[in-house]
N, C-alpha and C positions, 0 to 999 in steps of 0.2 A: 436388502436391495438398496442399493446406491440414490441419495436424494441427489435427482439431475437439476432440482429448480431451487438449491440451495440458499438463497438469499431473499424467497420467497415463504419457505416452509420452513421454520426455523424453530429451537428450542429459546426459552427465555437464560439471560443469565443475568440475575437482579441481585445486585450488593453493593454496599457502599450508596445506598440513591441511585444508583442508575441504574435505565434500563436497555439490556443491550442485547439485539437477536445475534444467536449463535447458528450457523450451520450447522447439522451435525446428522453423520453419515452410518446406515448400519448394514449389515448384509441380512439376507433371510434365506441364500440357498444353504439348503442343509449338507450338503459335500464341506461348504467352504465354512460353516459352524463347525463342523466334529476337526478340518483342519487346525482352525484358533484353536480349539479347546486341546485339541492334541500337543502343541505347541505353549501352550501356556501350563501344561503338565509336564514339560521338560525343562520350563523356566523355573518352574517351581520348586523343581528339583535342585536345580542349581544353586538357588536362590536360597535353601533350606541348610544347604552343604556349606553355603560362605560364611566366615566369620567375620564380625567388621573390622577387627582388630588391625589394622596395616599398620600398626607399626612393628609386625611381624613380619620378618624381609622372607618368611617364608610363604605366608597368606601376599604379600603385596606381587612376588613375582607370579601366584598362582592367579593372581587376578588379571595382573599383563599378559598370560599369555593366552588366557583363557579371551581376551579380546581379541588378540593377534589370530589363534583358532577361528575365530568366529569370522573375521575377516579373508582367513583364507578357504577356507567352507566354502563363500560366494561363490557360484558358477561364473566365470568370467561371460561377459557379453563381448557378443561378437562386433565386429566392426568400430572394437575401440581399441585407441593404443595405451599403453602403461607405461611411463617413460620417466623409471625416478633419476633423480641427479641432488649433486651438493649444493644447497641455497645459501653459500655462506660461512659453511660448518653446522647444517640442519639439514636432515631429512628432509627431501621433497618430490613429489612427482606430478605429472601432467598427465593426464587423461582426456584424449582428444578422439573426436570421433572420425573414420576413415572417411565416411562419404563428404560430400560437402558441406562446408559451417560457414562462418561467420568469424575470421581470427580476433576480430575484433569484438566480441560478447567473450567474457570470462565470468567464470565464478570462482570465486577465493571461497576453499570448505573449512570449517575450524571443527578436528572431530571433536568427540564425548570420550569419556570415562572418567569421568568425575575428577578433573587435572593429575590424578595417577595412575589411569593407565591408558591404552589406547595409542594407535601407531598409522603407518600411510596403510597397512592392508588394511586394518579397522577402517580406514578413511575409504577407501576403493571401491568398497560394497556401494553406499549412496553416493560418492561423485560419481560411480559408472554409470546407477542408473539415471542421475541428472543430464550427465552428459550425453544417453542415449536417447534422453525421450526432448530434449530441448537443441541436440546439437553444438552446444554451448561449449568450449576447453570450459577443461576443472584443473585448478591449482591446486592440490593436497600437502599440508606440512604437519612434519612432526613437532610439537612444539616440546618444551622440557617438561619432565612429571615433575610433580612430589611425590613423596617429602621431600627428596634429595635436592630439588630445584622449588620453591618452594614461590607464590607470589612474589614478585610480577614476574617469574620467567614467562610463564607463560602469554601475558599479555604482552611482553618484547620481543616475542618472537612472532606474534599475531602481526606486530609492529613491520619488522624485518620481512615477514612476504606480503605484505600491501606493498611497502615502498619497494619490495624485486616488482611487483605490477607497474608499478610507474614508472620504474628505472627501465622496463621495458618499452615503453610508449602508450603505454592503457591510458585515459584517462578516467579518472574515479564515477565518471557517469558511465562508463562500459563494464563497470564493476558491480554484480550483485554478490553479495556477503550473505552467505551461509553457513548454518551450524546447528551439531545434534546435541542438547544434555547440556552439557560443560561445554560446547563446543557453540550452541547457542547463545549461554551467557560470556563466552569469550568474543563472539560476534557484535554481544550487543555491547560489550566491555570498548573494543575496540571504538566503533564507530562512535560511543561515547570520546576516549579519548583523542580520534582525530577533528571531534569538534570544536572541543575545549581550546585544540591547537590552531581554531581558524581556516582547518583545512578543508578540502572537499569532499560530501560524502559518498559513498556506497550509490548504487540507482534505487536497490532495494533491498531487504533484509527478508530472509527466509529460515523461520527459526520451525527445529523439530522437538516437541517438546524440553523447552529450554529451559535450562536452572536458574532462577534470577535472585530466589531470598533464600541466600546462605544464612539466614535467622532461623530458615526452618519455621518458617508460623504461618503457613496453610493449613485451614480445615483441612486440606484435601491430604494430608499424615496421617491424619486417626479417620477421614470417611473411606478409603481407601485402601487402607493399611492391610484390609484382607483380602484384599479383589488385587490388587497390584503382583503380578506372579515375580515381578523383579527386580524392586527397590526397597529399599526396606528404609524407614527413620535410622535406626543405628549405623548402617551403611553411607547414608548423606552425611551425619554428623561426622564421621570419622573421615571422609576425603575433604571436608568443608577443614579440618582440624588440621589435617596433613597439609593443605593448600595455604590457609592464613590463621595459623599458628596465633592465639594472640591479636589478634586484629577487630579494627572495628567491623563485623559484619554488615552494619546497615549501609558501612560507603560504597554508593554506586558503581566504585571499581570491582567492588563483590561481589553486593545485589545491586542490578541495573533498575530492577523493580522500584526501588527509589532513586531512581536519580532523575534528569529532567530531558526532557525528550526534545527540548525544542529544535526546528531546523531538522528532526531525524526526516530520511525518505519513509516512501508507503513500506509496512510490514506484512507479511503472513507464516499466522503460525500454525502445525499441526500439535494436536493433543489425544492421547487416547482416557476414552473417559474412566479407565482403571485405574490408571498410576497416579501415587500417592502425590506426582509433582503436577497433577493437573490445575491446581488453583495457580503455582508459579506461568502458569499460561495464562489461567482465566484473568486475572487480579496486573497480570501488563497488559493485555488485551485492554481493559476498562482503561489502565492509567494513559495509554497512548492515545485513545478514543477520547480521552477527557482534555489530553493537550493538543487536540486538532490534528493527530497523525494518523494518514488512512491506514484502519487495520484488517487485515479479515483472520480469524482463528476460526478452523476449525475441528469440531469434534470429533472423533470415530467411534464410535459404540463398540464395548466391550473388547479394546483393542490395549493396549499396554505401550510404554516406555520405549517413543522412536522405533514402534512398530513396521517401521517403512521399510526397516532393512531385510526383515523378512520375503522367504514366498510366498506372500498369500496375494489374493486376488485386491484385496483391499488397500496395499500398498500399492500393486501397481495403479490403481486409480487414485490415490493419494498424492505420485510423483507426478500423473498425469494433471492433478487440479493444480503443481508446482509449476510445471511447465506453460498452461496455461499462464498463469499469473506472469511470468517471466518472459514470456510471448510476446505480451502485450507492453515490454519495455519500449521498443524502437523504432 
């Protein structure tokens, strides 16, 4: 059952000195358990079959397209349009809802697949359902993979559809910034560098469980490592390798998780408490709460890695607590 009084009944999450209540949400009908559990026995499967090896152009396109699949799976929602076009010489599409909106509320989406794979159908699954349950246009962009495009492409191309947003007439306060996985940490990558720049940010940040320490040094790799039906440690290390080759991982262009938060808008994150990247949630959650930036993360019980994009009933009130939060920008 869904905790409706969230910020009352809450789970502890104590480390580092502090102490910080977490929401944290779990189901109890039994239809909607053998569901998860059924799905988390097909993830596993998958998960069991991948090698991490991408620097095999045969394992790397079987990984692209295995997201691209996934993306087109999605049952399209009704009463939205799909409308890609060239941003530039980049993938891009808009997803707008038919009844009436607001042209003026946008969301800029940065997808996941760990910066190698992942495309605008991958993107379409959750900017439709953003777009249906908030009204909101969704911006979707392809940005460049690795290996082939290797750091920063893809942060200049996060680059290139913010500023298509302004070159439009948005201004960066009618902008909430969204992103799943890699797609998270290119979110918080971003809004990082348009600070540095002076510029104005985002209203809000809305991250699904997001990748922030390319160090890889969460507890949550070895407490998780067997509950997690679809990330694996070898699998992060080998896109974190194809991505920044050689690089410092601790700079905040990499992990956001160390870098400085000041000036950022309010955040919210989701996390499932199985994936091995849940401390990469819990461990920003605390560092942004410690630099006075309102955060709210919440947890989902025995749910997995950007769980949202699925059918389960738990997602949809998941995008529902999104929509909320984003409600209440204007």
């Amino acid at each position: 059952m869904e905790n409706n009084n969230s910020f009352n009944n809450t789970a502890d999450n104590t480390r580092g000195g502090l102490h910080i209540p977490m929401p944290r949400f779990s189901e109890s009908n039994p239809a909607d358990q053998a569901m998860t559990s059924a799905m988390m026995k097909v993830l596993r499967s998958v998960r069991s079959a991948a090698s991490p090896a991408l620097a095999s152009p045969t394992e790397l396109e079987r990984q692209r397209r295995s997201q691209h699949v996934l993306g087109r799976l999605a049952s399209p929602l009704l009463g939205l349009s799909w409308e890609p076009f060239d941003l530039k010489g980049m993938p891009a599409a808009w997803v707008r809802p038919e009844r009436g909106h607001d042209p003026r509320k946008v969301v800029l989406y940065c997808h996941g697949g760990g910066y190698t794979s992942g495309s605008l159908d991958y993107s379409r699954v959750l900017a439709s359902k953003v777009a249906n349950r908030t009204g909101y246009e969704v911006l979707c962009f392809e940005y460049r993979l690795a290996p082939e495009h290797p750091y920063p492409a893809a942060r200049e191309d996060a680059l290139k559809a913010w500023d298509y947003l302004m070159l439009l007439g948005y201004g960066a306060r009618d902008v909430v910034l969204m992103g799943d996985s890699a797609g998270g940490n290119l979110a918080l990558v971003l809004t990082l560098l348009l600070r540095d720049a002076h510029r104005q940010l985002p209203r809000r940040l809305v991250l699904f469980s997001p990748w922030t320490d390319m160090t890889l040094s969460g507890e949550s790799y070895e407490r998780c490592a067997a509950s997690d039906p679809s990330l694996t440690a070898n699998y992060m290390q080998a896109t974190r390798d194809a991505y920044a080759p050689g690089l410092d991982w601790r700079d905040p262009m990499l992990s956001p998780l160390f870098g400085d938060f000041t000036g950022f808008p309010p955040v919210m994150i989701q996390v499932g408490s199985q994936e091995i990247l849940f401390d990469d949630s819990a461990r920003l959650h605390e560092r942004l709460l410690a630099q006075g930036i309102p955060c709210r993360m919440e947890c989902w019980e025995d749910l997995w890695h950007v769980f949202q994009m699925f059918p389960l009933k738990q997602s949809d009130r998941a995008i529902g607590h999104v929509a909320d939060f984003l409600l209440e920008l204007f």
